[in-house]
N, C-alpha and C positions, 0 to 999 in steps of 0.2 A: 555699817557695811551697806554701801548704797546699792552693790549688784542685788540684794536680794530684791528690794525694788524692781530694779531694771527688770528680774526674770521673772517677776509677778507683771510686769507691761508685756513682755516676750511672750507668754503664758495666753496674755488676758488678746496678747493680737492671731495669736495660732488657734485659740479656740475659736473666736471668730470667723476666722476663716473657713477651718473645718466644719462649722456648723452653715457657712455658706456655702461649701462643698458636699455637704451630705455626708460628713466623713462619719466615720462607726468609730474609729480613734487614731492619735496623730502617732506617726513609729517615730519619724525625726525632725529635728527644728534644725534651719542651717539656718545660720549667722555670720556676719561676716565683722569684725572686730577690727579696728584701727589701734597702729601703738600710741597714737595721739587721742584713742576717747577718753581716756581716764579712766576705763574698765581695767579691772582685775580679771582675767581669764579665768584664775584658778580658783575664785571666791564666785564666781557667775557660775563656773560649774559647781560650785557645790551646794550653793544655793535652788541651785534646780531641782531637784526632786523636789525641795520644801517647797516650792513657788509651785509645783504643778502638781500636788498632794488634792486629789477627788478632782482633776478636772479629765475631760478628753486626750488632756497630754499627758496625763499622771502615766511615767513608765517610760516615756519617750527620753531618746537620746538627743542631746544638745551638743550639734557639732559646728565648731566653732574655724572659720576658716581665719587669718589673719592677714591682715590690710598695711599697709603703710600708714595713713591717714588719720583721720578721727571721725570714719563713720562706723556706725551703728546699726545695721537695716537684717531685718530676718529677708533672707532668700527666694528660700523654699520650704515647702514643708512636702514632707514623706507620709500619707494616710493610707489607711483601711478604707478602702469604700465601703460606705453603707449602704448603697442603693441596693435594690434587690434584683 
């Protein structure tokens, strides 16, 4: 199952990010899925909690919009600010 992969990269770029935003933790990942990437929607979602188990995303919803195409690109992401 290659998604679990995929959502350990989806994971490994929203922590990044978050941690470039000061975030305190991410509430949602938005994706955008083509019927031509070769993703499974429904194995990418299930694979997520596993892929984001102890990070800043662990707990976040992974919402998946769908594309005609064969891209792949996280969005946006949904945080908590951490700044004080």
């Amino acid at each position: 199952m290659h998604e679990l992969s995929i959502a350990v990269n989806i994971v490994d770029i929203a922590s990044e990010e978050a941690k470039r935003l000061n975030a305190r933790r991410v509430e949602s990942v938005h994706l955008k899925v083509g019927a031509l990437s070769g993703v499974a929607k429904d194995a990418l979602l299930f694979a997520w909690d596993m892929a984001s188990e102890d990070t800043t995303v662990a707990g976040s919803r992974l919402a998946i919009e769908d594309a005609l195409g064969r891209e792949l690109e996280v969005t946006a992401l949904e945080i908590e600010d951490g700044s004080p």
